[in-house]
C-alpha positions as CSV (number, residue, x, y, z in Angstrom):
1,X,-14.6,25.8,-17.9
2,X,-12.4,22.7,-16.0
3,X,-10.5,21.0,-19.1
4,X,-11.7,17.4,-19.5
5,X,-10.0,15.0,-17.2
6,X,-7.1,12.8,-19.7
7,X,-8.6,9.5,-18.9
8,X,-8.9,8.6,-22.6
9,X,-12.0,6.1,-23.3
10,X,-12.2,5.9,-19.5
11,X,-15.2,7.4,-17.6
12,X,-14.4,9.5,-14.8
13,X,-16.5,7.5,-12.8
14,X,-15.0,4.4,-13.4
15,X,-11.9,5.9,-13.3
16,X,-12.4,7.0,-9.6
17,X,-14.7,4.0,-8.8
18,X,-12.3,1.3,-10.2
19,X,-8.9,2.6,-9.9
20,X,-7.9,6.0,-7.9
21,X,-5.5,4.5,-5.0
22,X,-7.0,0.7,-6.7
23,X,-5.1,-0.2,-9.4
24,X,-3.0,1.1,-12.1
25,X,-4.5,2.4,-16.1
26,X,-3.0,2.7,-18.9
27,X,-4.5,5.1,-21.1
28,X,-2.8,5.7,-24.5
29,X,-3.4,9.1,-26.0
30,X,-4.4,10.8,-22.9
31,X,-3.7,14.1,-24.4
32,X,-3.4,13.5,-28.0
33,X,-0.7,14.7,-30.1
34,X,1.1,16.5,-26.9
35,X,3.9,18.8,-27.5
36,X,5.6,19.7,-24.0
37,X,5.6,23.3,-23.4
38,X,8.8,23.6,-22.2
39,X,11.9,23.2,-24.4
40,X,15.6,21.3,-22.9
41,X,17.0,25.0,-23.3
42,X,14.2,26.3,-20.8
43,X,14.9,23.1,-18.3
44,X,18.3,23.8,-18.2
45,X,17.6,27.6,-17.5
46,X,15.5,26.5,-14.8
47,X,18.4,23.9,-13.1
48,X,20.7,27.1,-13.2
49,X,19.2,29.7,-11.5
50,X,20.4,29.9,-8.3
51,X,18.0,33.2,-7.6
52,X,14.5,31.8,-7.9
53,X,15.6,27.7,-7.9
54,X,13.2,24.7,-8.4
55,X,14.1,21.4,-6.7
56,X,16.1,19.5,-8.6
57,X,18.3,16.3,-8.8
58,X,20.5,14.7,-11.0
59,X,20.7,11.0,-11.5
60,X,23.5,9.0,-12.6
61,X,24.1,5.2,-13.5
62,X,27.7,4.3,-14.6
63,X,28.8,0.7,-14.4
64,X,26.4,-0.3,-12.1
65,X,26.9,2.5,-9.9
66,X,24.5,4.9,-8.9
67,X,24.8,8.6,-8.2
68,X,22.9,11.4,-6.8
69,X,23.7,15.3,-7.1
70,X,21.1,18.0,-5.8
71,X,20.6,21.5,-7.5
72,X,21.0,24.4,-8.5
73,X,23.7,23.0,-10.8
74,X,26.3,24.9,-12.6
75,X,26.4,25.0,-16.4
76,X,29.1,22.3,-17.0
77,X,28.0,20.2,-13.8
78,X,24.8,18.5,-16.4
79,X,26.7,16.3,-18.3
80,X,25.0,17.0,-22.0
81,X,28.0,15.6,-23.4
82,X,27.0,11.9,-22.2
83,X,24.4,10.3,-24.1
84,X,23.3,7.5,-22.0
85,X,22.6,6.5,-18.2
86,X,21.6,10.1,-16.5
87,X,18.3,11.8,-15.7
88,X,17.8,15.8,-14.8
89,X,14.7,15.6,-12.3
90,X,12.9,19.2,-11.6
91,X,10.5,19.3,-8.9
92,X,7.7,22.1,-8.5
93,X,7.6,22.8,-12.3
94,X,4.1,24.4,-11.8
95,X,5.7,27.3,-9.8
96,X,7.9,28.5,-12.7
97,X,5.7,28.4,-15.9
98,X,2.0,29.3,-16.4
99,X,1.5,26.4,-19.4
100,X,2.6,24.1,-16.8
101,X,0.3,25.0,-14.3
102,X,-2.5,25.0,-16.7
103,X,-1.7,21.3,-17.3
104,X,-2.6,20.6,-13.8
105,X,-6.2,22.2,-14.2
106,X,-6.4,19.0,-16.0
107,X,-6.3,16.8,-13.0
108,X,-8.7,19.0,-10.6
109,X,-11.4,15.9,-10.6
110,X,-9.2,15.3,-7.3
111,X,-9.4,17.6,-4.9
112,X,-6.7,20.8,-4.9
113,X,-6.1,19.6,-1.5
114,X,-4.8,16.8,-2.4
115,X,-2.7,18.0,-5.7
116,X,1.0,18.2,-5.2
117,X,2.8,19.6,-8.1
118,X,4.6,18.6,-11.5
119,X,7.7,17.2,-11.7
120,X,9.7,17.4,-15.3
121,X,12.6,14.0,-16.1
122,X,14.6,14.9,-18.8
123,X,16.4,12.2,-19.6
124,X,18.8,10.3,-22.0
125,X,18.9,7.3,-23.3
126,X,19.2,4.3,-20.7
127,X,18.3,6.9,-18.2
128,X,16.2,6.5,-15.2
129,X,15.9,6.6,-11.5
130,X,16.0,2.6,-11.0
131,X,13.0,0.5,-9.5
132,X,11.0,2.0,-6.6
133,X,7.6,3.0,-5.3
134,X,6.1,5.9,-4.3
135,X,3.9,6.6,-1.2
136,X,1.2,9.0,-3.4
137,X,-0.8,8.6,-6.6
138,X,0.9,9.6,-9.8
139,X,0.3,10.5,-13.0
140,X,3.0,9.2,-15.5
141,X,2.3,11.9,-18.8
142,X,4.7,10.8,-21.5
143,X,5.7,14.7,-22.9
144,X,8.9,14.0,-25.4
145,X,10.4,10.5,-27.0
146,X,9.3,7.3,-25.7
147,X,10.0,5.4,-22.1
148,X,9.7,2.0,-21.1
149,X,7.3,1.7,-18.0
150,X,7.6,-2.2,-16.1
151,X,5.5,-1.8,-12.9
152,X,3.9,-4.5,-10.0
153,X,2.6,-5.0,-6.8
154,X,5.3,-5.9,-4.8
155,X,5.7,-8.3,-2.0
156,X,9.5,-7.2,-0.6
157,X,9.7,-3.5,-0.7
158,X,13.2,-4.2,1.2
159,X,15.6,-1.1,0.0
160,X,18.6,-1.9,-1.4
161,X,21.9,-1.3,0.5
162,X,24.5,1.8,0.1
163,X,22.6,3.8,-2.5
164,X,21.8,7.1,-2.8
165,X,18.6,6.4,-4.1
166,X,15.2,4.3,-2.3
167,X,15.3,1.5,-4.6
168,X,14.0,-1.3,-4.2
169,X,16.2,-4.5,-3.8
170,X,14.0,-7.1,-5.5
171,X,11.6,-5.8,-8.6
172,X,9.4,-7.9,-9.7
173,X,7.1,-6.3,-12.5
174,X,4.0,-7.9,-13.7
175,X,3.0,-5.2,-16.5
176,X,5.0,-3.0,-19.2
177,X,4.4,-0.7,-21.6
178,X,6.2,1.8,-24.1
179,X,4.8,5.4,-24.0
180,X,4.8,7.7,-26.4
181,X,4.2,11.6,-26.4
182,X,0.5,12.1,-24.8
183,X,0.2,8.5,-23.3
184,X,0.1,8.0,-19.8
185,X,0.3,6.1,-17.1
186,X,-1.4,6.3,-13.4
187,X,-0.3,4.3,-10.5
188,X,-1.9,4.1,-7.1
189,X,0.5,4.3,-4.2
190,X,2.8,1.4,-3.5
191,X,2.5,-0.1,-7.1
192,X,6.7,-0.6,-7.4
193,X,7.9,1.3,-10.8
194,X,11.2,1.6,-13.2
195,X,10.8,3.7,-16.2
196,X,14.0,3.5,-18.6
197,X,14.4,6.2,-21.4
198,X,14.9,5.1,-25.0
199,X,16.9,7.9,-26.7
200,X,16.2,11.5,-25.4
201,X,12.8,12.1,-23.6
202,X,10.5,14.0,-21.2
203,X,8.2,12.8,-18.9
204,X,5.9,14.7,-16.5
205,X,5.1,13.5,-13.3
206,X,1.8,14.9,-11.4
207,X,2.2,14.0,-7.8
208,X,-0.7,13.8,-5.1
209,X,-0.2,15.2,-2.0
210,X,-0.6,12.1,1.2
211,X,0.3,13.6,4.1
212,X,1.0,11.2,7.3
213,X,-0.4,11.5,10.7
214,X,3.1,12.1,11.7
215,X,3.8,14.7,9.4
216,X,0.1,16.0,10.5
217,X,1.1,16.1,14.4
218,X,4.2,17.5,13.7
219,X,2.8,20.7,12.9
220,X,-0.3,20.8,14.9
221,X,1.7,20.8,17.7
222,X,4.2,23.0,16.8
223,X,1.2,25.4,15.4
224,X,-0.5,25.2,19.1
225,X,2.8,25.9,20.6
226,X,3.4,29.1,18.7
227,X,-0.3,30.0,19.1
228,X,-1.4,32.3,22.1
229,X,-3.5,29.6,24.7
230,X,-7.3,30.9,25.3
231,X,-8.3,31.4,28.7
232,X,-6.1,30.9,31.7
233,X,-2.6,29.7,31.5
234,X,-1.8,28.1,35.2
235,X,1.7,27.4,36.3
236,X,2.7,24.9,38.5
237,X,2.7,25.7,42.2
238,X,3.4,23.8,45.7
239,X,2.7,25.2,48.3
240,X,2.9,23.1,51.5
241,X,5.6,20.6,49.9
242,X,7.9,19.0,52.3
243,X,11.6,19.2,51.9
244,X,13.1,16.4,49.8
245,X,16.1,14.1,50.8
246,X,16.2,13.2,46.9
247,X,16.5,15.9,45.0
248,X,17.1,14.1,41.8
249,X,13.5,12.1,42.0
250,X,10.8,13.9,39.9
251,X,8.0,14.7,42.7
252,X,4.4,12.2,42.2
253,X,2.5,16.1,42.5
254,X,4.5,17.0,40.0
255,X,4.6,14.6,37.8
256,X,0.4,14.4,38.0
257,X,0.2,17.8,37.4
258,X,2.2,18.3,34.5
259,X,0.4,15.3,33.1
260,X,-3.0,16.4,33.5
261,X,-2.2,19.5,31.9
262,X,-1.3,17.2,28.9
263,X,-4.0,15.0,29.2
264,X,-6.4,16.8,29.7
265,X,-6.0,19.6,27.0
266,X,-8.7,18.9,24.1
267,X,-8.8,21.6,21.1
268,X,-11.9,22.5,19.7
269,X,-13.4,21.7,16.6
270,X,-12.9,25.1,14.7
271,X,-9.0,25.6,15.6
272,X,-8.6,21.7,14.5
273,X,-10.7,23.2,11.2
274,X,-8.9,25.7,10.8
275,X,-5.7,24.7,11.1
276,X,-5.9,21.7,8.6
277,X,-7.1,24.3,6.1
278,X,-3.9,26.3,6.9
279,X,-2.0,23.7,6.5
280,X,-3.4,22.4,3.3
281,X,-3.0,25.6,1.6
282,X,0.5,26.5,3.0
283,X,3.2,26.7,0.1
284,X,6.2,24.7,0.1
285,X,9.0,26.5,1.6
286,X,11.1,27.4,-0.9
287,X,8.0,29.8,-2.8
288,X,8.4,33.2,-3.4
289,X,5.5,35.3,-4.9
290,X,6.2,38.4,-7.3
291,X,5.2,41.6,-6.2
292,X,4.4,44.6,-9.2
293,X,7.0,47.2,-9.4
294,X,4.3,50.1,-9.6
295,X,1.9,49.7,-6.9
296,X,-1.7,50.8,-7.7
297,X,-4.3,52.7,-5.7
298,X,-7.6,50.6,-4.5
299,X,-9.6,52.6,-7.0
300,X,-7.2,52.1,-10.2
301,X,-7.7,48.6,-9.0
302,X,-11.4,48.0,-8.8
303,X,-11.4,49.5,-12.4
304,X,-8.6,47.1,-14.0
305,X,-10.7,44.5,-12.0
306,X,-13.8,45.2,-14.0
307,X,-12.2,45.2,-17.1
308,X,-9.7,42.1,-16.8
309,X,-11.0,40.0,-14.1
310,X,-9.2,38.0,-11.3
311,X,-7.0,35.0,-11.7
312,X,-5.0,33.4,-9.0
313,X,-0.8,33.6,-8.9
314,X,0.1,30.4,-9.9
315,X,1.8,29.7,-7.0
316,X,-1.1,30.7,-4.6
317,X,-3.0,27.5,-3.0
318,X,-6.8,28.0,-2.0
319,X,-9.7,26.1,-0.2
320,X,-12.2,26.4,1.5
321,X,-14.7,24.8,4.2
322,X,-17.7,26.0,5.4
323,X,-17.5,29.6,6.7
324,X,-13.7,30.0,6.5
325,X,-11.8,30.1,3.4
326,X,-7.5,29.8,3.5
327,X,-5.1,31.1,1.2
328,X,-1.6,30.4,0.9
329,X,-1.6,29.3,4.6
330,X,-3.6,32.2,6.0
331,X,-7.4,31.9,7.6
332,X,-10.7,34.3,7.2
333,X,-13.6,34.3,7.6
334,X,-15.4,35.8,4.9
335,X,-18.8,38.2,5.2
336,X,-21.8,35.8,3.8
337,X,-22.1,37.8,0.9
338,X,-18.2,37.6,-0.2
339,X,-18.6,33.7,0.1
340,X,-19.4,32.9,-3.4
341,X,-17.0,35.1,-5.1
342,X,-14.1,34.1,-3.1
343,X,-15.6,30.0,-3.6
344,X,-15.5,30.8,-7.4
345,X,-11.9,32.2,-7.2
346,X,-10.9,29.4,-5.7
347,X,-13.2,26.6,-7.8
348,X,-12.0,28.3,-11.0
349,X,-8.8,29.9,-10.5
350,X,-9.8,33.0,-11.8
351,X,-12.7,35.6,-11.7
352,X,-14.4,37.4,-15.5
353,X,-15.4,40.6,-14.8
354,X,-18.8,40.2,-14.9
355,X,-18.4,37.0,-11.9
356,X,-17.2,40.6,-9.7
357,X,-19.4,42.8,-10.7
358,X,-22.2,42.4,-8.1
359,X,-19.2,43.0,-5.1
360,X,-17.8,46.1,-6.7
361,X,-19.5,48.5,-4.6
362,X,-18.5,46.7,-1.1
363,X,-15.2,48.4,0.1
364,X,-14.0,45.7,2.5
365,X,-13.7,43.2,0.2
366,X,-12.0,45.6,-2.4
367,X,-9.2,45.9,0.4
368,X,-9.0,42.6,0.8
369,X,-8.4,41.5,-3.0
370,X,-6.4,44.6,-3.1
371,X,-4.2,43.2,-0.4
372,X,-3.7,39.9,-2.1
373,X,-3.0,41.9,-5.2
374,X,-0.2,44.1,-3.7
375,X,1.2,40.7,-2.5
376,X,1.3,38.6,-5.6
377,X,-1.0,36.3,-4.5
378,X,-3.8,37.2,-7.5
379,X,-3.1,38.9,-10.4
380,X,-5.5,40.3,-13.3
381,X,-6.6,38.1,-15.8
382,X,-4.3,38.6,-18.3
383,X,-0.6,37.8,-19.1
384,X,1.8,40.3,-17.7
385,X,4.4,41.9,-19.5
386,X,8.0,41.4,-18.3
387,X,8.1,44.6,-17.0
388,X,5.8,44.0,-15.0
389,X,7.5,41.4,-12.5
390,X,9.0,43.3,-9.5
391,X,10.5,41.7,-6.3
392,X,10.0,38.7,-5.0
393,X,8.0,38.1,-1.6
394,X,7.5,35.1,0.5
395,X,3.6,34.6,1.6
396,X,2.1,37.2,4.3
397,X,2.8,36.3,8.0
């Protein structure tokens, strides 16, 4: 069962009707009496490894100055030493920790399409990553020690000068707020932010994904230029053409050719379809997924399947849209019958054995599970042991 959204006293309704991408909320004791899951020991684990590494940034303000150093960072380049004025930023948190993940089960009223991931700032006292604003919803969850949140609509969003960082050059807030474990604080995009630290604290940031039309083009095109073209592929011809005393001068048959090649190429509606859904579910580059050390056999599978159930890898993105359901930037299109099994899978993030039971005697979807199985992308429903983990793969291509 979906957690229940951490909107406080607020109604989802009004929640979505009054605010989402409106106007900011406060809500104190969103999750109450919230313990973050993951300890300063486990953060700093995570900012070191250079073999599976998570985004990260630190921040630095000394005499005015700021600073900006990315990741992975060796163990005496986080200065724990310093008590005041830095901030350790890890991005992509729900990649590396189940409890974290979970967290953002908490925010599926929106839809998955839309849900980015969880950033962790650890920071100490005075720390912070100056005034800004974001281009996406955020949830601000306070997780350790308390921050001071100013925020405001802004009316100059002009960028400071020779500075590592966006920030913005005049901040002029019209709300504040200290939060405390389990508050938290949402802001729709363009709301202009500063959160400062007071002593040692956590705070998790759950980013929605916005993409822009640019970003969108960007890789339809380059997705239609690496995709076979249907039909027949003409190249330019012309015959008859006269010889040319200005070699340098693009011909006019040319030139309207090549341009009604351009202009006149429409995509249909299912490969536009399809390849938002693609694109929506593909993971961010720097993924990996965990393969098992001791592949199984289809039939040792379908029976650990109908005793544990189905949950999906953490890291695995699903969706779906009418007949064709995408997974971790791959497309199918699903027999009738598979349809609300694989729409629960992806709805709940996870399968009980008694969701699968009316499928276990249909071979092809066996495979297919089975195939996302052997590649990490779905694993039983139950926590594996250590042993279990084996190499790491990216997503099939």
């Amino acid at each position: 069962m979906r957690n229940k959204p951490p909107l406080g006293q607020t109604s989802l309704k009004h929640f979505m009707s009054h605010h989402w991408q409106r106007r900011p909320l406060l809500v104190r004791q969103a999750l109450p009496d919230f313990k973050s899951p993951l300890s300063l020991q486990r953060l700093l684990e995570i900012a070191h490894n250079e073999e599976d590494p998570a985004e990260s940034r630190l921040i630095r303000r000394q005499r005015g100055r700021w600073s900006l150093a990315h990741g992975p960072f060796a163990e005496d380049e986080i200065p724990l030493e310093a008590k005041r004025h830095w901030t350790l930023l890890l991005q992509g948190m729900d990649l590396h920790d189940d409890a974290i993940r979970s967290l953002l089960d908490r925010f599926r009223f929106i839809a998955d399409a839309r849900l980015d991931d969880l950033m962790i700032s650890y920071a100490v006292d005075g720390g912070g990553v100056g005034p800004h604003l974001d281009s996406y919803d955020v949830f601000l969850l306070q997780a350790q020690g308390r921050r001071h949140w100013r925020w405001g609509k802004q009316a100059d969003n002009t960028l400071r000068d020779a500075v590592p960082l966006k920030l913005l050059r005049e901040f002029t807030p019209s709300d504040e707020a200290i939060l405390e474990p389990g508050d938290m604080l949402y802001l729709p995009p363009g709301w202009a932010h500063d959160g400062v630290a007071m002593g040692e604290c956590m705070t998790f940031s759950i980013g929605f994904r916005a993409p822009s039309r640019h970003e969108l083009l960007h890789a339809w095109l380059a997705d239609c230029a690496d995709s076979p073209i249907r039909g027949t592929d003409p190249r330019f011809r012309d015959p008859g053409v006269k010889a040319t005393t200005s070699p340098a001068r693009i011909p006019d048959a040319m030139q309207r050719e090549l341009s009604g090649w351009i202009e006149n190429w429409r995509p249909d509606a299912q490969s536009i379809s399809r390849f938002i859904g693609r694109f929506l579910t593909e993971p961010k580059p720097n993924v990996w997924f965990e393969t098992t050390d001791h592949p199984i056999s289809r039939t040792a599978f379908a029976q650990d399947v109908a005793r544990k159930g189905l949950r999906a890898d953490r890291r695995s993105r699903l969706a779906y849209r009418g007949k064709d359901f995408f997974i971790n930037g791959e497309c199918i299109e699903p027999e009738s019958g598979w349809r609300p099994v694989l729409h629960r899978l992806a709805d709940q993030r996870c399968l009980a054995p008694r969701e699968f039971a009316e499928r276990m005697d249909d071979p092809a979807l066996l495979d297919l599970l089975h195939d996302w199985f052997e590649a990490g992308w779905i694993r039983f429903d139950a926590k594996p042991a250590a042993s279990d983990v084996g190499p790491r793969r990216k997503p099939l291509r």
